[in-house]
DRENDO-1510 file (C-alpha; in Angstrom, 1 decimal, always signed):
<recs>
REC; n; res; u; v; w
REC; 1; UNK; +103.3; -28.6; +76.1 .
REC; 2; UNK; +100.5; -26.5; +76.4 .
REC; 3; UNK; +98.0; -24.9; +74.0 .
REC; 4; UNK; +99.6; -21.3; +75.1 .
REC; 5; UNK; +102.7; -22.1; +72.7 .
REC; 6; UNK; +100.7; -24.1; +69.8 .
REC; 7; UNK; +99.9; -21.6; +66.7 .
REC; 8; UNK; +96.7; -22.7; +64.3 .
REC; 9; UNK; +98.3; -24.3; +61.4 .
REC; 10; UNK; +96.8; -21.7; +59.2 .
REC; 11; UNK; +99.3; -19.4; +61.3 .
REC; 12; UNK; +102.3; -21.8; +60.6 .
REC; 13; UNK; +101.5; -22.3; +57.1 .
REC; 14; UNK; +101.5; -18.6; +56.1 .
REC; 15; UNK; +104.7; -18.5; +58.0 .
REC; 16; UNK; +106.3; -20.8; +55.8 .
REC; 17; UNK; +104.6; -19.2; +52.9 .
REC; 18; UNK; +106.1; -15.4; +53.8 .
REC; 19; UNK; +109.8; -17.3; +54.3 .
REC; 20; UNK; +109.8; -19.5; +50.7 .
REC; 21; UNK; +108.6; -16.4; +48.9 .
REC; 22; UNK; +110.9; -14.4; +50.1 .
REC; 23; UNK; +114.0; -16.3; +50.1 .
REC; 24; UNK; +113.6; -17.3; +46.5 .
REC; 25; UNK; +111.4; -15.0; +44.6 .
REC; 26; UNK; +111.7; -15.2; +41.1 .
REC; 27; UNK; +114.0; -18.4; +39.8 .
REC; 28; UNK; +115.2; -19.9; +36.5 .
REC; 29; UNK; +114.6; -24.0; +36.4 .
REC; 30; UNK; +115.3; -26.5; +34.2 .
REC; 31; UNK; +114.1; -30.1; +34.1 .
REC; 32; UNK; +111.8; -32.4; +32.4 .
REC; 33; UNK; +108.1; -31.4; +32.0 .
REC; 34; UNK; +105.6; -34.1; +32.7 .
REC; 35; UNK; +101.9; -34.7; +34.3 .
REC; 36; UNK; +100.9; -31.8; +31.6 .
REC; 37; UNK; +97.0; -30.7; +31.5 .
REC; 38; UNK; +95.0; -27.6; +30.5 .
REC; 39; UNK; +92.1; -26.8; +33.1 .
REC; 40; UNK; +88.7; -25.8; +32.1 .
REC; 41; UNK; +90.0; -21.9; +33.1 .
REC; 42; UNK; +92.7; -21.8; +30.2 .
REC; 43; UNK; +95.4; -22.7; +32.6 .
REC; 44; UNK; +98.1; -25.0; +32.3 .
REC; 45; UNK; +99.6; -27.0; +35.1 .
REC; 46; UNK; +102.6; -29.6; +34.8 .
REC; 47; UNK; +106.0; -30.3; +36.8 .
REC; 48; UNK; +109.0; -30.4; +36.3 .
REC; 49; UNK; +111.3; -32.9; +37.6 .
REC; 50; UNK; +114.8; -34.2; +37.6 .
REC; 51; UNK; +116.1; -37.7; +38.7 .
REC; 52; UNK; +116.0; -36.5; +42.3 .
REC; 53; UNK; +113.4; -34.0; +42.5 .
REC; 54; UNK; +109.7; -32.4; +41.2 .
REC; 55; UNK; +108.1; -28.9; +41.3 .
REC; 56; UNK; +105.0; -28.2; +40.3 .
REC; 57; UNK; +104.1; -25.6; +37.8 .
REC; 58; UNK; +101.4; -23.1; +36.7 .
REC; 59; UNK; +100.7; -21.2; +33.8 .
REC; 60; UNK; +98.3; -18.9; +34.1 .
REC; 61; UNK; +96.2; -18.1; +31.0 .
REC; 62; UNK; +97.3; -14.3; +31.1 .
REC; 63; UNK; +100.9; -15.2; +30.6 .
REC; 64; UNK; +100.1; -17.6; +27.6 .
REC; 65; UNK; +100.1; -14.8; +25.1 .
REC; 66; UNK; +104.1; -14.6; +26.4 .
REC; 67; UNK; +105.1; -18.4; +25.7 .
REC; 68; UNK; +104.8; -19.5; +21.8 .
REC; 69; UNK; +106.8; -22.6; +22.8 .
REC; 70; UNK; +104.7; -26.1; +22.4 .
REC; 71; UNK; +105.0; -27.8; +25.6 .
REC; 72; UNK; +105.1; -31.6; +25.8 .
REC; 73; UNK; +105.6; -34.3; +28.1 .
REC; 74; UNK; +109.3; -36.0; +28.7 .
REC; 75; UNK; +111.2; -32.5; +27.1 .
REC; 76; UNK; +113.2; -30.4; +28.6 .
REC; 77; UNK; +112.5; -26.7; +29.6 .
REC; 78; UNK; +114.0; -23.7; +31.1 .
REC; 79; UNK; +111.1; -22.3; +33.4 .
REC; 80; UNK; +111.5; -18.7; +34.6 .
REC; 81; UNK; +108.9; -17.8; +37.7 .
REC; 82; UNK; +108.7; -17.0; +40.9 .
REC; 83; UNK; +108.3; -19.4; +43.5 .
REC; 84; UNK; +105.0; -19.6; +45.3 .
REC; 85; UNK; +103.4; -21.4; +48.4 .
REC; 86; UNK; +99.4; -22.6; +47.4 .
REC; 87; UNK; +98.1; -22.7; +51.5 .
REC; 88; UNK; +95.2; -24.6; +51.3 .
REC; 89; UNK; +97.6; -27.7; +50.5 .
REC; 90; UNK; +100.9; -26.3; +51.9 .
REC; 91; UNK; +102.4; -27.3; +48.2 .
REC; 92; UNK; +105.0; -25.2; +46.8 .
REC; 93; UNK; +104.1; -23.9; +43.0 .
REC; 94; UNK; +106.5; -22.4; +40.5 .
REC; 95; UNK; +104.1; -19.6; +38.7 .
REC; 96; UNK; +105.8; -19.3; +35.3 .
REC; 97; UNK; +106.4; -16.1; +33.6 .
REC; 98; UNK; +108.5; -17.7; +30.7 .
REC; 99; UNK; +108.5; -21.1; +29.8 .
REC; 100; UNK; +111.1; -22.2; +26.5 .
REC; 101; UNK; +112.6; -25.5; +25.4 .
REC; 102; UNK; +116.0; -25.8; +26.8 .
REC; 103; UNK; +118.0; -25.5; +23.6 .
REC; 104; UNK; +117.0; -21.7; +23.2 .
REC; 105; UNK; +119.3; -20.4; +25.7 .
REC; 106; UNK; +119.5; -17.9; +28.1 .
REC; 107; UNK; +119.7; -14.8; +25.2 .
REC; 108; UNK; +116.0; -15.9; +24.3 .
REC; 109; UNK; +115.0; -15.8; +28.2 .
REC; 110; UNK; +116.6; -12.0; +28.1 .
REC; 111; UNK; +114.6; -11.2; +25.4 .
REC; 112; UNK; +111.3; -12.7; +26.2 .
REC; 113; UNK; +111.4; -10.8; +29.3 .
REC; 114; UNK; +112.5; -7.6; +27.9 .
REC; 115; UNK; +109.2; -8.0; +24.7 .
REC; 116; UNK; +107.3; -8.9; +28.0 .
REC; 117; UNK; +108.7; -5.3; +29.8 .
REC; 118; UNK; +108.4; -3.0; +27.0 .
REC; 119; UNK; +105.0; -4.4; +26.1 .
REC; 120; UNK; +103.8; -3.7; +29.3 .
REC; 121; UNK; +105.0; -0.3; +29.2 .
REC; 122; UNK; +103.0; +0.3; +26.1 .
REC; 123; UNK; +106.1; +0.3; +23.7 .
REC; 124; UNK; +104.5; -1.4; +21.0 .
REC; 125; UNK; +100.8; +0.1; +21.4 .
REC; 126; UNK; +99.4; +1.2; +18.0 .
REC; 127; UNK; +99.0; +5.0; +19.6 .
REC; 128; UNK; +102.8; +5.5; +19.5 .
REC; 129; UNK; +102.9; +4.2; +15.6 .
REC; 130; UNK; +102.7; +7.0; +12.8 .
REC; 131; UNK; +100.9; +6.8; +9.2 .
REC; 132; UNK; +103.3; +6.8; +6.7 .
REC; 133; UNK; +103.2; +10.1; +4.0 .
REC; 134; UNK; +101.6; +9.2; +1.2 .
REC; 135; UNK; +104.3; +11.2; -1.5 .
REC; 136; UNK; +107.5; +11.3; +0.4 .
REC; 137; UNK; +109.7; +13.9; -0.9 .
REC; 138; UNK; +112.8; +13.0; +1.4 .
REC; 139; UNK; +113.9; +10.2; +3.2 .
REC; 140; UNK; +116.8; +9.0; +6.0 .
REC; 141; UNK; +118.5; +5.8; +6.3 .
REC; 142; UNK; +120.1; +3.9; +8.7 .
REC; 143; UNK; +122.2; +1.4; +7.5 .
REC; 144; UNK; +125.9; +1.0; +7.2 .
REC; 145; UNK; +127.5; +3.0; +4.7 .
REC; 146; UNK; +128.3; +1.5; +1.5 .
REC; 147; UNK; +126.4; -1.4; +2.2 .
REC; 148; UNK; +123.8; -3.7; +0.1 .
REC; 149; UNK; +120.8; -2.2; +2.4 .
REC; 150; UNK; +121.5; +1.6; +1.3 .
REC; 151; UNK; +122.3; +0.1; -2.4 .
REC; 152; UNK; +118.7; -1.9; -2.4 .
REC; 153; UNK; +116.6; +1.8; -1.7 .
REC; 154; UNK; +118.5; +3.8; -3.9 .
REC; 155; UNK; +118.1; +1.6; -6.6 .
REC; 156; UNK; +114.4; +0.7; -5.9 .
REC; 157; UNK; +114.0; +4.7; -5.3 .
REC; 158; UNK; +115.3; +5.8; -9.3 .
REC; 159; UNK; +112.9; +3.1; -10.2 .
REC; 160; UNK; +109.1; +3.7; -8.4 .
REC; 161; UNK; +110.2; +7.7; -7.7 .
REC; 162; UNK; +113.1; +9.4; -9.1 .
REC; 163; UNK; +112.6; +13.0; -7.6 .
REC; 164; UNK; +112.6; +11.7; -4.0 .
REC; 165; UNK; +116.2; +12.8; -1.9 .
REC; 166; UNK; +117.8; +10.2; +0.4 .
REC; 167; UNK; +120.1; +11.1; +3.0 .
REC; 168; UNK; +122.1; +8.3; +4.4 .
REC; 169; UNK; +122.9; +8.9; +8.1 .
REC; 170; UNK; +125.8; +5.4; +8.3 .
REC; 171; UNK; +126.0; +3.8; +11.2 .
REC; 172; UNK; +127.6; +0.0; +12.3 .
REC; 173; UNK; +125.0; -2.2; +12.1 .
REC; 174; UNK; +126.4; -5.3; +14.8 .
REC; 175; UNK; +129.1; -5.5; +16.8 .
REC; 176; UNK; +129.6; -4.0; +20.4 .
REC; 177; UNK; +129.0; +0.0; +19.1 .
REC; 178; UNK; +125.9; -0.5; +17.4 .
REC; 179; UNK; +123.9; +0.0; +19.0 .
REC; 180; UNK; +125.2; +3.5; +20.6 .
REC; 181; UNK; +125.7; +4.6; +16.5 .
REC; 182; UNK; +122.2; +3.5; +15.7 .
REC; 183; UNK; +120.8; +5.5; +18.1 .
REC; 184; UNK; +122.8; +8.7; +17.4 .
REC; 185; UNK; +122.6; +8.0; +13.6 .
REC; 186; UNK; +118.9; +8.2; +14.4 .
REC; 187; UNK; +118.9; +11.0; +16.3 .
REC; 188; UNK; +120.5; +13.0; +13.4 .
REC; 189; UNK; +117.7; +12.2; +10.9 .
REC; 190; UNK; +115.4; +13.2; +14.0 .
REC; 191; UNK; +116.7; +17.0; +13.8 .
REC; 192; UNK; +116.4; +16.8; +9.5 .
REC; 193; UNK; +113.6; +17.7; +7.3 .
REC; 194; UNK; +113.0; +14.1; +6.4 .
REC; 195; UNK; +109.5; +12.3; +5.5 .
REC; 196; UNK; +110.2; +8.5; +6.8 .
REC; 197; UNK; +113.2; +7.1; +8.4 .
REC; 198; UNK; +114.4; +3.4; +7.5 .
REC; 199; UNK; +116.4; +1.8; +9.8 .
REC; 200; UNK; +117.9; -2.0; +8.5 .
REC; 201; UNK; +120.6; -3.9; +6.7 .
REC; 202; UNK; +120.6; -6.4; +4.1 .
REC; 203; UNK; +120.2; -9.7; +6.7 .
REC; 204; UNK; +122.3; -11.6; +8.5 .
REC; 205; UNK; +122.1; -14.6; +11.4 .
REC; 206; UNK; +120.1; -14.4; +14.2 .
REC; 207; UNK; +123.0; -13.1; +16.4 .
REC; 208; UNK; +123.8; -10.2; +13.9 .
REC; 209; UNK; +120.3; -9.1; +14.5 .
REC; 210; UNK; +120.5; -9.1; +18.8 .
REC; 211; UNK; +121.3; -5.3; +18.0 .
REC; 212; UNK; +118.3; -4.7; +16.7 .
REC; 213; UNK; +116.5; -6.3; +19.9 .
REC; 214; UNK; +118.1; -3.3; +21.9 .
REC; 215; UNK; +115.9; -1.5; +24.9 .
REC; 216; UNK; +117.6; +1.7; +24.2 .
REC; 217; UNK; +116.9; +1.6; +20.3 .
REC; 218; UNK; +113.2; +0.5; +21.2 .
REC; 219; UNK; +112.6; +4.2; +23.4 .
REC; 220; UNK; +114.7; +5.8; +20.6 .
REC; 221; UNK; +112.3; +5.0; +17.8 .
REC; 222; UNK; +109.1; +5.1; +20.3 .
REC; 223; UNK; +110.4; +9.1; +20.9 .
REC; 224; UNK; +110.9; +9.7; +16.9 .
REC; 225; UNK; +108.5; +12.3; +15.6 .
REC; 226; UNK; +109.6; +11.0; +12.3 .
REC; 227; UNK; +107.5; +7.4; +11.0 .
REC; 228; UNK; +109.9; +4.5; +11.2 .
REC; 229; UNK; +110.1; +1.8; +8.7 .
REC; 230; UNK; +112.1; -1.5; +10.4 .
REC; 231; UNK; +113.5; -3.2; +7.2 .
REC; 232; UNK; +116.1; -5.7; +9.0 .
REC; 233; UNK; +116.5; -8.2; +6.2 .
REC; 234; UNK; +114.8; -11.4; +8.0 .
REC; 235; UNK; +112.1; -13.3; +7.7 .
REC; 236; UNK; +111.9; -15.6; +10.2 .
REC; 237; UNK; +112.8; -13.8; +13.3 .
REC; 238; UNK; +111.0; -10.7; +15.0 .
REC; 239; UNK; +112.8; -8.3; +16.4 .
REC; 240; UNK; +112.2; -5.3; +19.1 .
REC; 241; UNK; +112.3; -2.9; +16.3 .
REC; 242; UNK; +110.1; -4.3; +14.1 .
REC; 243; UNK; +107.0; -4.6; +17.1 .
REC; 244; UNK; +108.0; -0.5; +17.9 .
REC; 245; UNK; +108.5; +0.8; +14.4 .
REC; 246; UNK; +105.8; +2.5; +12.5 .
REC; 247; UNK; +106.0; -0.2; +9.9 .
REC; 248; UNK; +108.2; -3.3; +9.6 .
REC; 249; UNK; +109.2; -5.3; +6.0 .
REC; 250; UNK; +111.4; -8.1; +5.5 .
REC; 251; UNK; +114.2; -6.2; +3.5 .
REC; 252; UNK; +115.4; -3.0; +2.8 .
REC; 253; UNK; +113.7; -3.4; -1.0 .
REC; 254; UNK; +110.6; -4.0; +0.5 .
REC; 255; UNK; +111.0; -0.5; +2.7 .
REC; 256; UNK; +111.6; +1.1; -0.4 .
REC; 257; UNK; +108.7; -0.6; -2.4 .
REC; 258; UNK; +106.1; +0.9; +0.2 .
REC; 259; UNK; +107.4; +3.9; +1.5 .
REC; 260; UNK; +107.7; +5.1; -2.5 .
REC; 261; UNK; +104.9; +5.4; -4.9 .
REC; 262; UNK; +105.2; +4.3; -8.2 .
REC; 263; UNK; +105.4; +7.4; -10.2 .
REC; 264; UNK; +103.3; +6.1; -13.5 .
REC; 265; UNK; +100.4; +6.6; -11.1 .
REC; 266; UNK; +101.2; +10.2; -10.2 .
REC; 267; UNK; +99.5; +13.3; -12.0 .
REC; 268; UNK; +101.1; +15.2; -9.5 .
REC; 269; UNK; +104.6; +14.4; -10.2 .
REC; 270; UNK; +103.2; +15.6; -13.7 .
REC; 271; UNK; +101.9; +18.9; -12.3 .
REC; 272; UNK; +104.7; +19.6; -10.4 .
REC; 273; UNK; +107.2; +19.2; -13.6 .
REC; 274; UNK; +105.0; +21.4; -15.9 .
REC; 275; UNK; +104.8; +23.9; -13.4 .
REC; 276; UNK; +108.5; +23.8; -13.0 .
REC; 277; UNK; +108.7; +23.9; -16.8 .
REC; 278; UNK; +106.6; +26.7; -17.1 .
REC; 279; UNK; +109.1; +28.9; -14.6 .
REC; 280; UNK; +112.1; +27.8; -16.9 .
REC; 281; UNK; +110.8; +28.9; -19.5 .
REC; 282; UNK; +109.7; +32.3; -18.4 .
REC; 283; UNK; +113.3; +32.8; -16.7 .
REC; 284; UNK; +114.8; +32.3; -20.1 .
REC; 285; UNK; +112.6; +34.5; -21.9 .
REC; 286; UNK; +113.8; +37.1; -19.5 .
REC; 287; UNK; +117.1; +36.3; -20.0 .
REC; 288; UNK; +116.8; +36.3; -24.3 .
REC; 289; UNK; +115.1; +39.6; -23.4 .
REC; 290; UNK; +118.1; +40.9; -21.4 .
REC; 291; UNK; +120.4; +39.5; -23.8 .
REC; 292; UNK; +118.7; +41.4; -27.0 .
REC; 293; UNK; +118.7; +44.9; -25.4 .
REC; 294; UNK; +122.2; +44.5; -24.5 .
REC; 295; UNK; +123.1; +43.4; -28.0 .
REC; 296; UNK; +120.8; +46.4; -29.4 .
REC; 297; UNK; +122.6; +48.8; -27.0 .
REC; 298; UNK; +126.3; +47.5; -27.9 .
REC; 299; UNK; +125.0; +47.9; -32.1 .
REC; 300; UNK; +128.1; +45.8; -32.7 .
REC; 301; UNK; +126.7; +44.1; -36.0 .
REC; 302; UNK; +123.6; +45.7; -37.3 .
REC; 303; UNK; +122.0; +42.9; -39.4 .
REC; 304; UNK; +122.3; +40.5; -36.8 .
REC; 305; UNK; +120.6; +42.7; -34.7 .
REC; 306; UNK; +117.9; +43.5; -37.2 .
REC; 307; UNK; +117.5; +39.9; -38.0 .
REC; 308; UNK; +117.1; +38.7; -34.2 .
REC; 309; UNK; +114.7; +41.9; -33.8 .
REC; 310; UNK; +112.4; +39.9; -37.1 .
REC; 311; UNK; +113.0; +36.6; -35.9 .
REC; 312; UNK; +111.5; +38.0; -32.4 .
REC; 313; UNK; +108.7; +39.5; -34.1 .
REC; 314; UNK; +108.2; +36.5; -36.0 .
REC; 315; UNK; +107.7; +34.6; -33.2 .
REC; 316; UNK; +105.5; +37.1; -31.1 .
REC; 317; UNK; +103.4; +37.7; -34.4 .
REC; 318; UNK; +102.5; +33.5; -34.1 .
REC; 319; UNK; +101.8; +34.0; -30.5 .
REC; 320; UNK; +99.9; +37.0; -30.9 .
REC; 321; UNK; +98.1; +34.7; -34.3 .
REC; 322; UNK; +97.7; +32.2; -31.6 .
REC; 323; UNK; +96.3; +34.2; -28.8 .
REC; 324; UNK; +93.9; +35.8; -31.3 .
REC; 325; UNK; +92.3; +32.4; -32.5 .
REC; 326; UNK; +92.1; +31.1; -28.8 .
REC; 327; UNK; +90.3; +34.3; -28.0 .
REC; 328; UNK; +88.3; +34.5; -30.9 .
REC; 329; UNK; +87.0; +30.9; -30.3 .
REC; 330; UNK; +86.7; +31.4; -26.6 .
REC; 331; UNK; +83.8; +34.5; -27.6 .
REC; 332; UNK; +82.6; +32.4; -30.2 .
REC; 333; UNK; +81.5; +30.0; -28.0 .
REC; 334; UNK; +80.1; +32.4; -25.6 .
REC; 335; UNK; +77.9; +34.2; -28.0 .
REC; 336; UNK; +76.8; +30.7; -28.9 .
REC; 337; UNK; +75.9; +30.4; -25.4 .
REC; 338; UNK; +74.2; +33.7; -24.9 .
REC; 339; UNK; +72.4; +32.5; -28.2 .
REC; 340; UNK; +71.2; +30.1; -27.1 .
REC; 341; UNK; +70.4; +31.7; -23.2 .
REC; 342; UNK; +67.9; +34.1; -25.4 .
REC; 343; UNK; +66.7; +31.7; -27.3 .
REC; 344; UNK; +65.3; +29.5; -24.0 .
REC; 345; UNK; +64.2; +32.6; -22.7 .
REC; 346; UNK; +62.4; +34.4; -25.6 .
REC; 347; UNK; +58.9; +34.8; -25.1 .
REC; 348; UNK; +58.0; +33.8; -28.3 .
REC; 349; UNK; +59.4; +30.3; -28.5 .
REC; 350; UNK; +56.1; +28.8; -27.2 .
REC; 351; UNK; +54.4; +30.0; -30.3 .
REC; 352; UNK; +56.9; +27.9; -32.2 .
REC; 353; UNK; +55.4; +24.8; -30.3 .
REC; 354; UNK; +52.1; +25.8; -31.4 .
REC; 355; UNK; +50.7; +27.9; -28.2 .
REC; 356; UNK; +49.4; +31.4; -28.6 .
REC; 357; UNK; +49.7; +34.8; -26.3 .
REC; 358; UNK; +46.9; +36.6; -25.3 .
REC; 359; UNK; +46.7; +40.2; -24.8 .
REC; 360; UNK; +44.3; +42.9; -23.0 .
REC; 361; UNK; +45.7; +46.4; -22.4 .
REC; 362; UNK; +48.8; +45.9; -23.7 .
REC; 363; UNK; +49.2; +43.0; -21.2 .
REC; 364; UNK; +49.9; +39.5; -21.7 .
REC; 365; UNK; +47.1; +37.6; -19.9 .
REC; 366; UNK; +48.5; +34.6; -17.9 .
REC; 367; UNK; +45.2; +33.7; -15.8 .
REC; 368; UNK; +41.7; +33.4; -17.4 .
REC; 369; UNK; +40.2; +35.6; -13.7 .
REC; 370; UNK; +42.9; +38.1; -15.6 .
REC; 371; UNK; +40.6; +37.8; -18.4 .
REC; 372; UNK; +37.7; +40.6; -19.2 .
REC; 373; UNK; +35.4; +39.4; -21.9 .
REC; 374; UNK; +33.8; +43.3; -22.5 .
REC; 375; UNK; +37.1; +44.1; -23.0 .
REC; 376; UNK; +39.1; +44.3; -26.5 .
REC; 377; UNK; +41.7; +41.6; -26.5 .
REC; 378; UNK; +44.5; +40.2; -29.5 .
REC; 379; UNK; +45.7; +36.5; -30.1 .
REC; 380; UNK; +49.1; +36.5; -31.3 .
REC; 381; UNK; +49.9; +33.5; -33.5 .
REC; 382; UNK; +53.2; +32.0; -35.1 .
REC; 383; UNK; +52.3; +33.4; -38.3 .
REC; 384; UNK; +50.6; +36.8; -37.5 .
REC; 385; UNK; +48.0; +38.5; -34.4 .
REC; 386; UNK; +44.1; +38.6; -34.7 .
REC; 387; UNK; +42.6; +41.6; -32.8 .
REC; 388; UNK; +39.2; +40.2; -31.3 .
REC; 389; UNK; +36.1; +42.9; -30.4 .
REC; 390; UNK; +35.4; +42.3; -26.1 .
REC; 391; UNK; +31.4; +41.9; -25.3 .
REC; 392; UNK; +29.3; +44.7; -25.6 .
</recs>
């Protein structure tokens, strides 16, 4: 053999690298974790073995965020990576993406990597999230019709703010068409004049909720120009739509309790009411007024005629009383005002505080240069004014 045909091993090694990567790319392993350590750089290394076999791992600190799971020695994982060739040592590495303990399943690898895809998309950024109104005067719903969710707002709703509208747009809320009604239902409120859209039912186990952890209701509620309120009836378990909605709760109550104010604390709700009283009443006045001039016209009964015309008068005789008093007091405090306007600027209050005015020509000396000695000049007093000779 001669050195035409040998190849540098670097050569042969990155051969072997380009044909492992790209037979196997990314993988899903199970085994037993062991020879666990955390590096001074934030990553982790281990491997993962079997009674025939070991792979060598790395987590890299970026993907950490990704993987809540606590690892330990001697327990079983699922590991989902891609496989990897380190050069230097010719040692094949598994770089995880998704590490979880092996009783989760393959559902919670699914959506681990689907969080992971939306959150790199920017799904969940707080830019996409809208502020919630602060008086809502309408708002949708999402639930299923009939059900304890839609029950659990309304009845929170007549309590913190009974003039607020809810419009229930029903939809399934599990089950293979869900997720296709959820979406729609949503889009329905989209089109509406609505303030906040709630989107939840009243709990259920973790499998009722996978419709909640859908891709397609994730873009749906990143799209709404309408705030989103996720109110799924869990505590435990985070869903898709509670990381993309606008705000998230643990029940439908809760939704309720903070989209709605409580109304003891609103002088608007106040305002608007007497404003709306104020219009009744004027419509009815019109109306009594309608009502008398047709009766006066028609002269069917005289004295009830002449007694509604006194009672009228009676009444616009108080208001006029009333009117009168309110406008009476409203000048008597005015003059009191413009009293006591001419009283501040009267030029002889200052005599009341003891000071005197000076006079020369008929001219109130302010500055002693002002002043002529040769000249004839008066002192005017509280009580009376002295005319004084000037130097001769």
């Amino acid at each position: 053999m001669t050195n035409e045909i040998a190849v540098p091993v670097s050569y042969l090694v990155n051969e072997i690298k380009q044909g492992v990567e790209g037979a196997f790319g990314f993988v899903a392993v199970t085994g037993e974790l062991t020879n666990l350590s955390k590096a001074y750089s934030g990553h982790i290394y281990f491997s993962l073995k079997d009674e025939r076999s070991q792979i060598r791992c790395a987590l890299f600190k970026g993907q950490q965020k990704m993987n809540k799971a606590e690892l330990r020695n001697d327990e079983e994982y699922i590991v989902y990576g891609r496989v990897s060739v380190y050069e230097p040592r010719t040692e094949i590495t598994l770089i995880v993406n998704l590490i979880m303990p092996v009783g989760e399943g393959l559902a919670a690898v699914r959506l681990r990597m689907l969080r992971e895809k939306l959150n790199k998309m920017g799904i969940f950024d707080e830019k996409h999230k809208k502020t919630l109104p602060q008086y809502p005067e309408t708002i949708g719903v999402v639930t299923a019709e009939g059900g304890a969710a839609i029950h659990d707002i309304v009845k929170v709703a007549r309590k913190r703010f009974p003039p607020a509208e809810i419009i229930l747009s029903p939809s399934s809320v599990q089950g293979a068409k869900a997720e296709n009604e959820l979406v729609r239902a949503l889009e329905r409120l989209s089109d509406m004049d609505v303030d906040v859209i709630v989107i939840g039912r009243g709990g259920g186990s973790k499998e009722d909720l996978e419709v909640f952890n859908s891709e397609k209701l994730a873009f749906a509620v990143a799209h709404c120009p309408i705030p989103v309120v996720s109110a799924v009836g869990h505590d435990t378990d985070t869903t898709i739509l509670d990381l993309v909605a606008s705000r998230s709760v643990a029940t439908p109550s809760a939704a309720a309790e903070l989209i709605f104010p409580d109304c003891e604390s609103l002088e608007h709700i106040l305002l608007k009411d007497q404003i709306s009283m104020k219009k009744s009443v004027v419509s009815k006045l019109d109306t009594l007024e309608m009502q008398l001039d047709n009766l006066m016209l028609s002269m069917k009964s005289p004295l009830q005629v002449i007694d509604q015309i006194l009672h009228r008068t009676e009444k616009l005789i108080m208001h006029a009383e009333t009117k009168i008093t309110e406008r009476l007091f409203d000048s008597l405090q005015q003059l009191q005002k413009q009293e006591l306007m001419l009283e501040k600027n009267n030029p002889l209050s200052p005599l009341e505080r003891g000071f005197v005015i000076v006079e020369q020509n008929s001219s109130m000396v302010k500055r002693l240069n002002k002043f002529k000695d040769s000249q004839d000049f008066s002192i005017t007093f509280k009580d009376g004014k002295v005319k004084i000779k000037g130097k001769e």
